[in-house]
C-alpha positions in Angstrom: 0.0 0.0 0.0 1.6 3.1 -0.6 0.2 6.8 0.9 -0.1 10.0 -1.8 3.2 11.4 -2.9 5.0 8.3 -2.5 7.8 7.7 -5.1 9.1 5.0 -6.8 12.9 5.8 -8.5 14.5 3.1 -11.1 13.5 -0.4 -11.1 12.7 -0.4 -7.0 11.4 -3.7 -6.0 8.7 -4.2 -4.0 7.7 -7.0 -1.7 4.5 -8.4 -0.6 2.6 -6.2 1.8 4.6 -3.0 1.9 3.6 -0.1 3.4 4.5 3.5 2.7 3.9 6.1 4.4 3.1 9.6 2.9 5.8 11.5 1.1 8.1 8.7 0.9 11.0 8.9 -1.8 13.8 5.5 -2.8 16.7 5.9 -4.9 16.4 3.3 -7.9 17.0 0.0 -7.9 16.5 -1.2 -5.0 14.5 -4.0 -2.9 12.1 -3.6 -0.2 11.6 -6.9 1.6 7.7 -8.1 2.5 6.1 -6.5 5.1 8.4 -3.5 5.1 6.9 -0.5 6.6 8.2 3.3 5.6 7.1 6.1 7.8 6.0 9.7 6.1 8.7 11.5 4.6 11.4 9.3 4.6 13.9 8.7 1.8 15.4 5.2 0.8 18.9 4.9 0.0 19.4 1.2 0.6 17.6 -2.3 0.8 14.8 -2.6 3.3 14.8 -6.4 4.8 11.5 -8.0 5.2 9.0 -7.3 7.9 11.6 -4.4 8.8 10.1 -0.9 10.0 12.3 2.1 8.9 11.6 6.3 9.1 13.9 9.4 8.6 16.2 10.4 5.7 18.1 8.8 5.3 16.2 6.1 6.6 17.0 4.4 9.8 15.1 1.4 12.0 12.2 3.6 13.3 13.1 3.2 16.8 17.1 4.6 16.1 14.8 7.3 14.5 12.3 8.0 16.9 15.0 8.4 19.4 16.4 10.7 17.0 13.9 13.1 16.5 12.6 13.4 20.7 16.4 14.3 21.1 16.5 17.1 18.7 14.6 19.8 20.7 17.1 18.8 23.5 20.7 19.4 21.0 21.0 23.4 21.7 21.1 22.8 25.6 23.3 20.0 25.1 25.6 21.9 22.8 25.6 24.5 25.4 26.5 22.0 28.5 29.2 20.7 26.5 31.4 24.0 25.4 30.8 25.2 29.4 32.5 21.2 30.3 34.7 21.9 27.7 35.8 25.3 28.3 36.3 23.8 32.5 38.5 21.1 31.0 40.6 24.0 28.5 39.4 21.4 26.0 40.1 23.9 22.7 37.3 24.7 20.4 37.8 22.9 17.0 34.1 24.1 15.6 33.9 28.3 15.2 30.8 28.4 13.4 27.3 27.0 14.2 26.9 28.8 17.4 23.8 27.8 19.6 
């Protein structure tokens, strides 16, 4: 079953029973395994095993992902803890720009 938007690239191969989500983009030739499942707005760069759940882009097993994306309103603080440990330790500052 494939949501609206979804795209197909090259010669993808689908499995039996595949699910995709909304939005969802592959790179040619590849093969998504039965039962795969692809969350909304994911991109496919690689081969999805059978009955294997990925999200994110590039995609990742959905729970690596979902870890990923609670942690990301959480980065600026922890960018912020770090340089003040760092700058404790006189731990030099290799990155100059991307300030937070």
């Amino acid at each position: 079953m494939l949501a609206g938007q979804a795209g197909l690239s090259g010669s993808t191969h689908l499995g039996r029973y595949v699910r995709m989500g909304g939005q969802v983009g592959t790179a040619g030739h590849l093969t998504i395994g039965d039962g795969a499942q692809i969350a909304a707005q994911s991109g496919l760069a690689n081969d999805i095993p059978a009955g294997v759940t990925v999200g994110g882009s590039p995609s990742v097993e959905i729970r690596t992902w979902r870890r990923m994306v609670a942690a990301l309103p959480k980065l600026p603080q922890l960018i912020r803890r770090i340089r003040h440990l760092e700058s404790l330790l006189n731990v030099p500052r290799r990155d100059k720009q991307g300030d937070v």
